[in-house]
N, C-alpha and C positions, 0 to 999 in steps of 0.2 A: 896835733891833728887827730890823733886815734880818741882824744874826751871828746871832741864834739860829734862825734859817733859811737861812742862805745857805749852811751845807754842803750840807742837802737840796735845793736848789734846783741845787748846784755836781752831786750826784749824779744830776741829771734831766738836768741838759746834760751830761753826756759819755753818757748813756742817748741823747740827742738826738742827739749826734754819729756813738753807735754805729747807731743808726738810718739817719743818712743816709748813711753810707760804706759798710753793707751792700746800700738801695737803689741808688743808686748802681750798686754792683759789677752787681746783678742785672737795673740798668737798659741796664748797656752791653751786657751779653748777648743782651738781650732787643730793643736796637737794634740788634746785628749781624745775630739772626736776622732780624729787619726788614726793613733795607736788605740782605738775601742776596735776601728774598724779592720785595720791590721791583725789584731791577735783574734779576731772571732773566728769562729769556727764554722761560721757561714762561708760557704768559698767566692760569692758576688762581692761578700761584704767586705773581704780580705784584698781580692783585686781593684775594689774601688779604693781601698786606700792606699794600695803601694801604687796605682797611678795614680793620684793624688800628688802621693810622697818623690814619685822618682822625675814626672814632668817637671815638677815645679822646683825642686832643686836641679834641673838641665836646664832651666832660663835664666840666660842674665838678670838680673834683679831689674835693673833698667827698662828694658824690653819690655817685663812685665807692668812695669811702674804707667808706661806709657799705652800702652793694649787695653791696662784696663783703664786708665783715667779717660783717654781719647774715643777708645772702642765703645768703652760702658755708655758715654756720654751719647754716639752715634747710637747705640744702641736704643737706647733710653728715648733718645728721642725722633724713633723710628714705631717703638713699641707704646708711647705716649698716645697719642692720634688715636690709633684703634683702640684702646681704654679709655677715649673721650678726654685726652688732655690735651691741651691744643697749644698751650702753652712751651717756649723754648726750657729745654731742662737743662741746668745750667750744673754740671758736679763740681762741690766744691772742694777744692785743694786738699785743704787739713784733712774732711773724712775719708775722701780718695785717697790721701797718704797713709791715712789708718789701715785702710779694711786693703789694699795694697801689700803693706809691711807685713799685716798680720797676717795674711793668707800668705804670703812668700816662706815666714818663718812661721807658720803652724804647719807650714812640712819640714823644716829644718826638725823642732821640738818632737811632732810624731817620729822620727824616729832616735832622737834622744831618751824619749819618754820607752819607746817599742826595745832600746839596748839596756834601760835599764830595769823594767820591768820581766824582760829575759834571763837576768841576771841574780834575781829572786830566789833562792833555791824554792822547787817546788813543795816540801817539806811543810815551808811556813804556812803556804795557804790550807793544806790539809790537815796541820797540827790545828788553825783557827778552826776550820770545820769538826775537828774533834772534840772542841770544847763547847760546840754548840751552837756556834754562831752561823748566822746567815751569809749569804756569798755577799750582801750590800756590808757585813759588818766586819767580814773578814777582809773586801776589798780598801775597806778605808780606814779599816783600825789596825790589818798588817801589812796591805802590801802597798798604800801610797804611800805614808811614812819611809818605808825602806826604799821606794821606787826615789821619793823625795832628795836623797840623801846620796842614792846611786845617780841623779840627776844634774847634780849642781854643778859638777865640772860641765858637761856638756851644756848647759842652760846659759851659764857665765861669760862661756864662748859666743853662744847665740846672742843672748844681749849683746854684749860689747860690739859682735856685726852688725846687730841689728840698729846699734846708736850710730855706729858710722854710715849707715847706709840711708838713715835721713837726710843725709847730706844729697840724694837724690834727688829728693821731691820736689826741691826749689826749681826743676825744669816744668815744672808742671802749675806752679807761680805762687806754691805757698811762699809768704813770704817770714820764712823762716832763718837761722841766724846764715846760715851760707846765704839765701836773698838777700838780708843787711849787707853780708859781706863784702859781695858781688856790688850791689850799690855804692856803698862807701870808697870801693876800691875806684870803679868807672866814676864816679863823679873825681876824687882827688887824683886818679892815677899815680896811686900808691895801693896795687895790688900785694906787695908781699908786705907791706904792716899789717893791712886788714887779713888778710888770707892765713898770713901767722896766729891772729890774734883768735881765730876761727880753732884755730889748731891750739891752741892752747885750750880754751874752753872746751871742745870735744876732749882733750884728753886730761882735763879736770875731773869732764863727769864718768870717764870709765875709770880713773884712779879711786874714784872715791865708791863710783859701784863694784870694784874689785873689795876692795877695804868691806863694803855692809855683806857684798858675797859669801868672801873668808870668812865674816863673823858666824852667818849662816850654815856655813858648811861645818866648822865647829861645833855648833848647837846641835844640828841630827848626825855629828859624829861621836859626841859625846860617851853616851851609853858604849858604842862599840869599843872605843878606846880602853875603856874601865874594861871590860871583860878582855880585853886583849893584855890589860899589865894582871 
């Protein structure tokens, strides 16, 4: 039963995967501007991003998945008309699940990015301004690398929520590998073969994003290690 579905299922998960490797991308962006605006020494600019950071990690992930896909949509097509569009705006799933995921976790990241850029002794950035360098050469030739590196545990967690919590968006009618799932299950009612089979693949792809993680973390710990033996 599970071969005459499991291509379409095989097609929901890498739909899945594409999913969480665009939030993602959209989530670190969105945690740099974060923690830009966290560590500034503007005080609007600092309050704007710890409520940013503190809202949006106090809503269920859910909640939010649905405010903005349903809200935005009402929205949009409240704000449409008086911009001269006349037309129904229709938001679609996939980039609703994107810009969703990724604003949910680019406040999770701002403050992974805000603990480990704290974590810096302040030394380094001043020893880079002693050699001459610019605050744009100091900030990316000494302190992302190290921020990088103090980063990855916290990052690796994020990820790995942020792939299971794709499994959200399917209420929203992407039809992603939990859609197949769901599908394949109500047509043959044999929800626990397909619902397993869900579950296997989801924890395929964090075994194996732990695995390139690790390798990762290795590589910007490298140098440390050497001077520590």
């Amino acid at each position: 039963m599970l071969n005459d579905y499991g291509a379409m299922i095989l097609d929901g998960a890498w739909l899945t995967l594409e999913l969480a490797l665009l939030s993602m991308a959209l989530a670190i962006f969105l945690g740099l501007i974060g923690v830009a605006l966290r560590l500034s020494p503007v005080r609007w600019l600092a309050v704007l991003g710890d409520v940013y950071a503190t809202v949006v990690r106090g809503l269920p992930d859910l909640v939010l998945i649905l405010l903005i896909f349903y809200g935005g949509q009402d929205l949009l097509n409240r704000v449409g008309p008086l911009l001269g569009f006349d037309d129904y705006i229709d938001l679609n799933p996939f980039a609703a699940g994107v810009g969703t995921l990724g604003f949910i976790f680019g406040a999770y990241l701002s403050e992974t990015f805000r603990g480990a850029f704290m974590a810096i002794p302040k030394g380094q950035a001043e020893a880079g301004a002693a050699y001459g360098m610019s605050r744009f050469q100091v900030f990316f030739r000494v302190l992302v690398p190290q921020m990088i590196r103090l980063a990855i545990p916290g990052f690796t967690n994020n990820w790995l929520v942020l792939t299971k919590a794709t499994a959200l968006i399917y209420v929203v009618g992407l039809q992603d590998m939990m859609f197949k799932a769901k599908q394949a299950a109500d047509a043959t009612r044999q929800p626990f073969t397909f619902f397993l089979a869900a579950a296997a693949l989801y924890l395929a792809i964090t075994s194996v994003s732990l695995l390139l993680l690790r390798v990762l973390e290795q590589r910007y710990s490298a140098g440390i290690k050497a001077a520590e033996l």
